[in-house]
Steps between C-alpha positions, in 0.01 A plus 500: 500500500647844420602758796283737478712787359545222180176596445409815249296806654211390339511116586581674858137654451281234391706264823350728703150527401537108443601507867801324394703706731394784766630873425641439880727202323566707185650806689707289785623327177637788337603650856735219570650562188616830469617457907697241316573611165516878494812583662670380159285648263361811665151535369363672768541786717245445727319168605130553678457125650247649747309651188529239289301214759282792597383514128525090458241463750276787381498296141417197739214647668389646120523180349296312768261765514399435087364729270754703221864386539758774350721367205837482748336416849754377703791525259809674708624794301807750592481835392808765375594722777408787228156430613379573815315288746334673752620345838795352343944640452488691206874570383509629168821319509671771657671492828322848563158325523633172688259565775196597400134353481277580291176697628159431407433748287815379238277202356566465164235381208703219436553389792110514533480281253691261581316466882190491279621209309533292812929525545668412793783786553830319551748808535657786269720401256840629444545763286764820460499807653183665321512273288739668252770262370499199264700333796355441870751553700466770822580597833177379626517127467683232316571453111241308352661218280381295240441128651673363208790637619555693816811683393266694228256726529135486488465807307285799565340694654226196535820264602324383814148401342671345188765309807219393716301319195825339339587388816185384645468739724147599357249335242496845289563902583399805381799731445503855345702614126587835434817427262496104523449439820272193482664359188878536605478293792258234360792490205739454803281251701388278216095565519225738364499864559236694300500878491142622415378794241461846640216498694380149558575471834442820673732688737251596770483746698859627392646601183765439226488844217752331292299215500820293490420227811259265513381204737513161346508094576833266560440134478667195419199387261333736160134414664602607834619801413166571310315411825690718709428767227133439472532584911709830440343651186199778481479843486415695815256829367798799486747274321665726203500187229250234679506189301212263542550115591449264234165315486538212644841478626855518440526131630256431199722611270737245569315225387433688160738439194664751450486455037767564257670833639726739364811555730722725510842508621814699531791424725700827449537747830392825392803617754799540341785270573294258676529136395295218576698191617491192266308259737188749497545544150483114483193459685342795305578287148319191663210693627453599099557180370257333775243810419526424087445122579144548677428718199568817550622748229868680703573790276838680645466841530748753553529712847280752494611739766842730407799530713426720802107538386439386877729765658169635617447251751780570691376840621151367547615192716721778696204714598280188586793394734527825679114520607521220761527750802823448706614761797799689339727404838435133394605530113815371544354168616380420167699334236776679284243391208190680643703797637600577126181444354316690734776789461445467150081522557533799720698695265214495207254767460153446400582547137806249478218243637247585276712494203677125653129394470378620159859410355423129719129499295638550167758194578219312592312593188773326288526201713076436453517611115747226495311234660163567345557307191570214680334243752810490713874614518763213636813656687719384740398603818848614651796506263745325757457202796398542796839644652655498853392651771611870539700513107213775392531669816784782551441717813796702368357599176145507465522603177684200402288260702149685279729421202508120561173436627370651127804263306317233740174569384479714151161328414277515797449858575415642157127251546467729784581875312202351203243318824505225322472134580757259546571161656814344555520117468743239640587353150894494512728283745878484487736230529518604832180490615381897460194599388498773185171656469353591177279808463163508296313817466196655310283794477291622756237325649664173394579324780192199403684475198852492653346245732390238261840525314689452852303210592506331162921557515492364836334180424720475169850562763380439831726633781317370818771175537747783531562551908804658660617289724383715841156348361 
């Protein structure tokens, strides 16, 4: 019989309403784990055993009580410490916030949403200070590390989430993408990360004006992550670009064919000088050949974005990081990396944003008028491996370190500039046992459609025999 963290979120589910296994079991399960686990892989920041059992046995009482049973009742769930939880250590992943709790009043619409759903809150995943590099690594709590090696990184700034799900340590997590920060780590971590359109999930009650970051799922299975989606998604009445669920489901769409397609694909950084190394580039030639043998039509296509065409985001992700309010006596507790960015934030004026944005919007223009003929675009998700732990970090020159993370990442963040969709699939494996993610995107609105092409590539190369060995 498989232990139950073998088991898929969904098959975790249906156990449950089966009465297969109590939430009570399901949480001590996964608590005994990361007690046991964690302190090699670093998923988490925070662990809420008291929180989690009080939840179990609310889903207990709920499920002998009858009537409607939410989608994920009983399912444990972390959350990334971007997110407060009222009640529960909300970091940031800065040592400036290492103490505080969240009030009341900070509840968030997702995290609504995923209470609603039935979820049993394991703890707050790991994640860099604010969230801001492709790496997490800070001052706050451990490196999180890919399971399938621990002397590499997870990725960022979802690291823990994408961690805790490779390793285990959770059935599935939502995590949060302004730049690549859901697909980077699942590329790292070997499983699903999906970064929604503009708009699908909402960012209630706060606010993003570049409209760069976005809530999304990280799972280890294609229908999982649409579950977890069909949980997070909706507009809240306010939103600037709602986008309506699908009718029925994203899950549905996984069990649709997905029909001849027209792909895309480039493998050319639009940064100059960057190169992609040859085992991505490998796993990025199989990923066509296995897409042109279940029928699809894989046109190559050239880059469409010029050299420096996103210089604009710099700026933009500059000002963002500078809003998160932090006492000027404590400033020099943040990292080298935030300091500069946040220097660099404070010292634009209200035109140098606005023009950062509209240049940002044409960028993203170019990037959708490129995609629209086409059903989907195939990149590699990251253009190198998942690399050690502290290489893209460089306390002495931040500049440096921003340099790396975007040679690290050069096709991830550009998704986010345009809003549009893209998922990033464990397709490639080394020699040496590392995943290589593969990126598919499409226009907006097209996650159902992204969806059905994941699951139908997932079933063609499965990936769930692939374990670290922490598993």
């Amino acid at each position: 019989m498989s232990e139950a963290h073998e088991l898929t979120m969904l098959e975790q589910a249906a156990a449950v309403r089966r009465g297969d296994i109590s939430p009570v079991e399901l949480a001590e399960h996964y608590l005994r784990r990361i007690e046991r686990l964690d302190g090699d892989i670093g998923a988490y920041l925070t662990v809420t055993p008291e929180r989690a059992l009080d939840d179990a046995r609310r889903a207990e009482q709920r499920l002998a009580g009858g009537g409607g049973t939410p989608p994920l009742l009983g399912v444990p769930l972390p959350v990334k410490d971007l997110d407060p939880v009222p009640g529960v250590r909300w970091t940031l992943g800065s040592a400036v916030y290492a103490d505080r709790v969240a009030p009341p009043e900070a509840a968030t619409h997702l995290v609504e949403l995923l209470e609603r759903a039935g979820t049993v809150l394991l703890g707050k995943t790991n994640t860099p200070e604010f969230g801001l590099p492709a790496y997490t690594e800070s001052r706050v709590g451990p490196p999180a590390r890919t399971p399938y090696d621990p002397a590499l990184g997870a990725g960022g700034s979802s690291g823990g989430a994408a961690a805790a799900v490779a390793a285990g340590l959770a059935p599935a997590a939502p995590g949060s993408d302004g730049g690549g920060s859901i697909r980077i780590p699942a590329s790292c971590c070997g499983i699903v990360g999906l970064k929604p359109s503009r708009g699908r999930i909402s960012p209630a009650p706060s606010g993003d004006v570049s409209g760069l970051a976005t809530a999304g799922p990280l799972a280890r299975t294609v229908r999982d992550a649409a579950a977890l989606l069909d949980v997070m998604a909706g507009p809240v009445p306010g939103d600037p670009i709602p986008v309506a669920a699908p009718d029925p489901s994203f899950l549905t769409w996984c069990d649709r064919p997905p029909g001849r397609l027209r792909i895309a694909r480039w493998a050319e950084p639009d940064m100059p000088g960057v190169t992609v190394e040859p085992e991505v580039l490998a796993a990025y030639e199989k990923t066509s050949s296995l897409l042109a043998e279940l029928g699809h039509e894989v046109i190559d296509a050239e880059q469409p974005l010029r050299p420096h065409d996103r210089d604009a985001f710099t700026p933009v992700w500059a000002v963002l990081s500078a809003l998160a309010p932090v006492a000027p006596e404590r400033e020099a507790e943040l990292m080298p990396l935030t300091r500069w960015l946040r220097e660099l934030g404070r010292s634009a004026s209200g035109m140098d944003f606005a023009r950062a944005l509209a240049a940002m919007q044409q960028v993203g223009r170019r990037l959708a008028a490129a995609v629209a003929p086409y059903d989907a675009v195939l990149t590699p998700t990251l253009a190198r491996l998942p690399q050690p732990v502290g290489s893209l970090r460089n306390d002495e020159d931040p500049v440096a370190d921003f340099e790396a993370q975007i040679a690290f990442t050069p096709f991830t963040a550009p998704w986010n500039i345009a809003g549009l969709p893209a998922v990033s699939l464990p397709l490639g494996w080394t020699a040496r046992g590392l995943p290589v993610g593969m990126m598919l995107g499409g226009p907006h609105g097209a996650e159902g459609p992204l969806l059905a092409l994941a699951a139908q590539l997932e079933a063609a190369a499965p990936w769930a025999d692939r374990r670290p060995q922490v598993w």
